[in-house]
C-alpha positions as CSV (number, residue, x, y, z in Angstrom):
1,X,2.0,27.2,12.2
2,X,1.3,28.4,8.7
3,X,1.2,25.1,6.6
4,X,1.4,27.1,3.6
5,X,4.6,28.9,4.3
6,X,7.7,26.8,3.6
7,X,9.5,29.3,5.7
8,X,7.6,29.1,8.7
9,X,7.4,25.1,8.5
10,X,11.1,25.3,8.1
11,X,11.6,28.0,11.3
12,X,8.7,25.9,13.5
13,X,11.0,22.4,13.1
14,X,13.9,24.3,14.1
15,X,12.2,26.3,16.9
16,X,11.2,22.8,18.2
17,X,14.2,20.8,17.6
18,X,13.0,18.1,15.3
19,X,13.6,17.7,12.0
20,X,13.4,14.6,9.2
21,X,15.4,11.3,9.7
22,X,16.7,9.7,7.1
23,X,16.6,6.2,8.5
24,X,13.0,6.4,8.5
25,X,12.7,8.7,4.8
26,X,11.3,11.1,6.2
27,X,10.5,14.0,3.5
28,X,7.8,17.0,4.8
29,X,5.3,18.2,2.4
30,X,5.8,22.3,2.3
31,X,3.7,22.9,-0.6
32,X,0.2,24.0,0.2
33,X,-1.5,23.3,-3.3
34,X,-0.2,19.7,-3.1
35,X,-1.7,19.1,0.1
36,X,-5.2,20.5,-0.8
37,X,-5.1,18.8,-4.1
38,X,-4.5,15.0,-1.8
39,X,-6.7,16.2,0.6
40,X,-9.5,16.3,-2.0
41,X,-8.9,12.9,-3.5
42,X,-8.8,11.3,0.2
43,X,-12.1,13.1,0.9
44,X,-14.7,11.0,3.1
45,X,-18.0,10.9,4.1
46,X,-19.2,12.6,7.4
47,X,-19.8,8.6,8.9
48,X,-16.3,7.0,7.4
49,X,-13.0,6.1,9.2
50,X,-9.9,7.8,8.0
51,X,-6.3,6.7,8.3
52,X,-3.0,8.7,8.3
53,X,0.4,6.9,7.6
54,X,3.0,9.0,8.1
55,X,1.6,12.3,9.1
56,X,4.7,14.0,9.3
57,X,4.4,17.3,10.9
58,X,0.9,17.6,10.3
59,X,0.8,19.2,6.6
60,X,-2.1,17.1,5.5
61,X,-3.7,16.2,9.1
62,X,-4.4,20.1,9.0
63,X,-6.9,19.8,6.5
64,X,-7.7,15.8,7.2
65,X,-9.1,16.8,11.2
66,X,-11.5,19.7,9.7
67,X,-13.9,16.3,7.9
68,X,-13.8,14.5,11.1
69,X,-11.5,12.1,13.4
70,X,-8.3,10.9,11.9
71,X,-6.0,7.7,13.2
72,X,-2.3,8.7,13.1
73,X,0.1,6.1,12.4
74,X,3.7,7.6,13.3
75,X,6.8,6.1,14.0
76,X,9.2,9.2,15.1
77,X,8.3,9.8,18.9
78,X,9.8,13.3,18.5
79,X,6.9,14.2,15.6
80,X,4.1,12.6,18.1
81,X,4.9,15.3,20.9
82,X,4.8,17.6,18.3
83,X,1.6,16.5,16.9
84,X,-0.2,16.2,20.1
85,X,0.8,19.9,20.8
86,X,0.0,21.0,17.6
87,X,-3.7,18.9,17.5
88,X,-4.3,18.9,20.9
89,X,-7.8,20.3,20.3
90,X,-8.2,18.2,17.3
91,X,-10.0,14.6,16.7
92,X,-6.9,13.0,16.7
93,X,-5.7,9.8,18.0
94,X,-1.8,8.4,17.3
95,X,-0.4,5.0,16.6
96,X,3.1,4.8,18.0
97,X,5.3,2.5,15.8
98,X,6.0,1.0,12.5
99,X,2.7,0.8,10.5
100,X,3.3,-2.0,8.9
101,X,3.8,-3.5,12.1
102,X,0.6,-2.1,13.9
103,X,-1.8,-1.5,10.9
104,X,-3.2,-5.2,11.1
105,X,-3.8,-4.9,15.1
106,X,-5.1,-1.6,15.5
107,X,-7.8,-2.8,12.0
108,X,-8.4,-5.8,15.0
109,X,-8.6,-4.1,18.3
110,X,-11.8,-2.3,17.8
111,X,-10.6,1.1,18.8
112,X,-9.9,2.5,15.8
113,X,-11.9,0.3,13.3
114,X,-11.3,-0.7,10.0
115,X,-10.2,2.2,7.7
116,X,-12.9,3.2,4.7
117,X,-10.4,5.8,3.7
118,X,-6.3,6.0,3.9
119,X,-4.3,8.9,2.9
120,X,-0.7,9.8,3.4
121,X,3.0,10.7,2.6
122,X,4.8,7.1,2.7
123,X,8.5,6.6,3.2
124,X,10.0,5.2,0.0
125,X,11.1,2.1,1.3
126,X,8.5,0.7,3.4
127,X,5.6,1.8,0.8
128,X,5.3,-1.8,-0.8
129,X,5.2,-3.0,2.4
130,X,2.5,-0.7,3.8
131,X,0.2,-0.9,1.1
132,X,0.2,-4.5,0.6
133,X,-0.7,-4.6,4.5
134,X,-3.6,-2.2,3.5
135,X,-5.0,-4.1,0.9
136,X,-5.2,-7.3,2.9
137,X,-7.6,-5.7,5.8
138,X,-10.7,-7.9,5.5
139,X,-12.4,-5.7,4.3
140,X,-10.2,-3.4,2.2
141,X,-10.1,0.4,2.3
142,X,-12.5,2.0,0.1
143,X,-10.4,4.1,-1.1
144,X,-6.7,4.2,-0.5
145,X,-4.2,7.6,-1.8
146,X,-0.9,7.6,-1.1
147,X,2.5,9.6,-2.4
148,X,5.1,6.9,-3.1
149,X,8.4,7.5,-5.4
150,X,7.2,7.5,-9.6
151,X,8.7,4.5,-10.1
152,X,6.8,2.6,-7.6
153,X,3.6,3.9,-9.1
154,X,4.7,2.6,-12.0
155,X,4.5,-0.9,-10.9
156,X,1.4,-0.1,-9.0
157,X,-0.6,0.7,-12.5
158,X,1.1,-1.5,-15.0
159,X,-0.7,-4.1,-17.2
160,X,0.2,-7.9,-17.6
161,X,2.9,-8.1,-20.6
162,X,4.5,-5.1,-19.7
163,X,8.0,-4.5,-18.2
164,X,6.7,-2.8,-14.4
165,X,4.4,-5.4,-13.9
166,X,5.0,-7.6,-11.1
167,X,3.9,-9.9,-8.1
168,X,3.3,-6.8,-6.5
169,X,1.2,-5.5,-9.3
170,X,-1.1,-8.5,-8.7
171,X,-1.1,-8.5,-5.3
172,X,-2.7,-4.8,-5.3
173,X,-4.2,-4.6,-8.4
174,X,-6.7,-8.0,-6.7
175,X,-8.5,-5.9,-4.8
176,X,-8.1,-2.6,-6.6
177,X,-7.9,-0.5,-9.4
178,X,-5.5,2.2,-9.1
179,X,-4.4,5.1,-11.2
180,X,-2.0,7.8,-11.3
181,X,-3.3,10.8,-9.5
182,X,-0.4,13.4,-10.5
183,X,3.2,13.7,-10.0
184,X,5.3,15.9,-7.2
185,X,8.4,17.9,-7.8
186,X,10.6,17.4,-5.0
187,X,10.9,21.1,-4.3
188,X,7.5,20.3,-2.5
189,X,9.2,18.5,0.0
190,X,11.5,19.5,3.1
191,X,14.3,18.0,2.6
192,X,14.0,17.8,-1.1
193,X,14.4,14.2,-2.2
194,X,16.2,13.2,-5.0
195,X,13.6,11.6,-6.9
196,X,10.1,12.5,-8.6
197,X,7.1,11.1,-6.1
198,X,3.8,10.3,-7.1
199,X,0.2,10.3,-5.7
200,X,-1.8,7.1,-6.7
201,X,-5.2,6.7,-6.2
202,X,-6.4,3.0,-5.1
203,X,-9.7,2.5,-4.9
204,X,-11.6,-1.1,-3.9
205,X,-12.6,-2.7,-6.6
206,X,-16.5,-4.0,-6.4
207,X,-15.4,-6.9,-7.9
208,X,-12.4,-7.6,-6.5
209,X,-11.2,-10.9,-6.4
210,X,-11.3,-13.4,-3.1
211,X,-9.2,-16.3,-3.2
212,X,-10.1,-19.4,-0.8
213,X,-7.1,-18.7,1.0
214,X,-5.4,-15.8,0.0
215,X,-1.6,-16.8,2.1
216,X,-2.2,-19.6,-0.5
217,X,-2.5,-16.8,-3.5
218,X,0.0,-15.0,-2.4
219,X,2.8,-17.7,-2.1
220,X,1.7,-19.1,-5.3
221,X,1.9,-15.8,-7.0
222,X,5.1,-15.4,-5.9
223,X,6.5,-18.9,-6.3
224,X,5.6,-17.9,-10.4
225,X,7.3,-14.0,-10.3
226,X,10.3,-15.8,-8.6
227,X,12.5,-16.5,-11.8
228,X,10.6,-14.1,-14.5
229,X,13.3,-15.3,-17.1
230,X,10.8,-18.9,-16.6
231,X,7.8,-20.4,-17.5
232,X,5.2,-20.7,-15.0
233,X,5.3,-24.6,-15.3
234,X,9.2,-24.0,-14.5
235,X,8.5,-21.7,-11.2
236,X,5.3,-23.7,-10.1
237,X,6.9,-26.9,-9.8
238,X,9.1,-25.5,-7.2
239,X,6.2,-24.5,-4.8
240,X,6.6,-27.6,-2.5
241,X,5.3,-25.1,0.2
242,X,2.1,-25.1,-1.4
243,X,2.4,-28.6,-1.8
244,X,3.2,-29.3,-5.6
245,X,5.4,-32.0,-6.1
246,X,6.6,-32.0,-9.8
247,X,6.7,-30.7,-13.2
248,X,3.2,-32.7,-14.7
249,X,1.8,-32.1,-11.7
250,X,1.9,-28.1,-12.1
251,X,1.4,-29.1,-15.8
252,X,-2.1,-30.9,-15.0
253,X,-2.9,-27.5,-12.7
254,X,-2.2,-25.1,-15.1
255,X,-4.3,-26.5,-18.0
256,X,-7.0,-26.9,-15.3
257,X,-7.2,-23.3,-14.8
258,X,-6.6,-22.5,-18.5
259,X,-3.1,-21.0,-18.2
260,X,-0.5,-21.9,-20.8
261,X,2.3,-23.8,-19.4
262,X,4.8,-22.3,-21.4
263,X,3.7,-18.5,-20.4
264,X,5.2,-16.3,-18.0
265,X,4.2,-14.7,-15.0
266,X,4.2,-11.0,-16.6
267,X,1.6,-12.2,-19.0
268,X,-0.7,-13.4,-16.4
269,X,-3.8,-11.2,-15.2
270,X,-4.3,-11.1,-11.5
271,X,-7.6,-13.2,-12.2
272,X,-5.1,-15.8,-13.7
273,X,-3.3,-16.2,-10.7
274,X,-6.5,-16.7,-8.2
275,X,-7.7,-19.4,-10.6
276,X,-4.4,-21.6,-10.1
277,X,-4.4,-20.6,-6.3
278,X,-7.7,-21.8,-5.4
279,X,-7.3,-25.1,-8.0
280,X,-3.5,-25.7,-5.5
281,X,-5.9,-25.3,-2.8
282,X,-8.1,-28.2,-4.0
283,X,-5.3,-29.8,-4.6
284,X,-4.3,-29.6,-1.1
285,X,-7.9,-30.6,0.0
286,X,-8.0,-33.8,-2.0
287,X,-4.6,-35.5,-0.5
288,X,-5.3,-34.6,3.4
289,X,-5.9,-37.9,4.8
């Protein structure tokens, strides 16, 4: 198949009787300058591990195989025939199934190894998803680049204070800094979708930040993005699950860490949020009997 033909991406589906599902957003890249221009932000050394999410019919993994072996992650078991016929020469290996579901195991089972580079196409709706189980590898990606819709990428890069950021924000932008890479017109894609998509660059930050149990971070930071219309001391007090019982309780834990009372999530740094997470955890330490 010529990857750089629309036409003859189009004709190949056809020919083989597959084709993109919308249950699973399912968009093919067609545009060969797009995929040269990701494959040269996701590019690895000779010795590194490289992840694909989403491979689709292979646009990318064309160019991803010629650096070295690539680790598939695809859910359509019609594009995994496909694949294997197409790269059956090829270092490639396939994960079957959801990756949100399998990126965590397969990072365990020792097969596949943990992932110094991940590249790929993600379904709009299962991109937060995916990337936040990406970041929380121990240890991280070094680099992570991924197409996700514009307004996703939004969130992914704003700043505290601003209207796009949000517990997701903090959750990625912990462990990474991440910047717009360039935008993609839908007439890139096969089917065209109907909104703009963006490639973001996510790259591990040296000094990313380790909470001292980060399921404790993460329900803490979203225990203060649940009501954004409140103050932190309002949202905190409510995060029995992390074991705080009252108002002057979260008061006493905020001033602790240095965070007004009276701010608001939004206007918190992600360094903010570690600080009260790990002062919740002493917290907890203190009152086991």
């Amino acid at each position: 198949m010529n990857y750089d033909s629309p036409r003859d991406i189009i004709e190949s589906l056809r020919r083989h009787h597959i084709g993109p599902k919308k249950r699973w957003g399912q968009n093919f890249l067609i545009d060969g300058n797009v995929r040269r221009a990701i494959a040269a932000l996701a590019m690895r050394d000779e010795a590194e591990t490289l992840w694909e999410i989403g491979p689709g019919i292979g646009a990318l993994t064309e160019l991803l195989v010629q650096t070295g072996p690539v680790t598939a992650f695809e859910i359509d078991w019609g594009i995994i025939r496909f694949l294997k016929r197409q790269f059956e020469r090829a270092p490639l290996s396939i994960v079957a199934g959801d990756a949100v579901a399998t990126i965590g195991l397969t990072a365990r089972d020792g097969a596949h190894g943990t992932p110094d580079v991940v590249v790929g196409n993600l379904p709009y709706r299962r991109a937060a998803a995916i990337i936040a189980a990406l970041v929380d590898l121990q240890p991280p990606p070094r680099r992570i680049v991924v197409t996700v819709q514009k307004e996703m990428a939004e969130r992914l890069v704003a700043a505290p204070g601003t209207r796009d950021y949000s517990a997701f924000s903090v959750t990625v932008q912990s462990v990474c800094s991440v910047e717009r890479a360039f935008d993609i017109s839908a007439a890139c894609f096969y089917p065209a979708p109907e909104v703009i998509s963006t490639v973001v660059k996510l790259t591990r930050r040296d000094d990313r930040l380790i909470p001292v149990d980060r399921a404790l971070f993460l329900r803490v930071k979203d225990a203060l993005f649940a009501r954004r219309r409140k103050t932190v001391v309002n949202n905190l007090k409510h995060c029995g699950n992390a074991g705080v019982s009252d108002a002057q309780q979260a008061r006493l834990l905020l001033q602790r860490c240095g965070i007004d009372p009276a701010a608001r999530a939004e206007t918190l740094a992600p360094e903010a949020f570690v600080r009260l997470a790990d002062e919740v955890y002493r917290l907890q330490q203190s009152t086991i009997v």
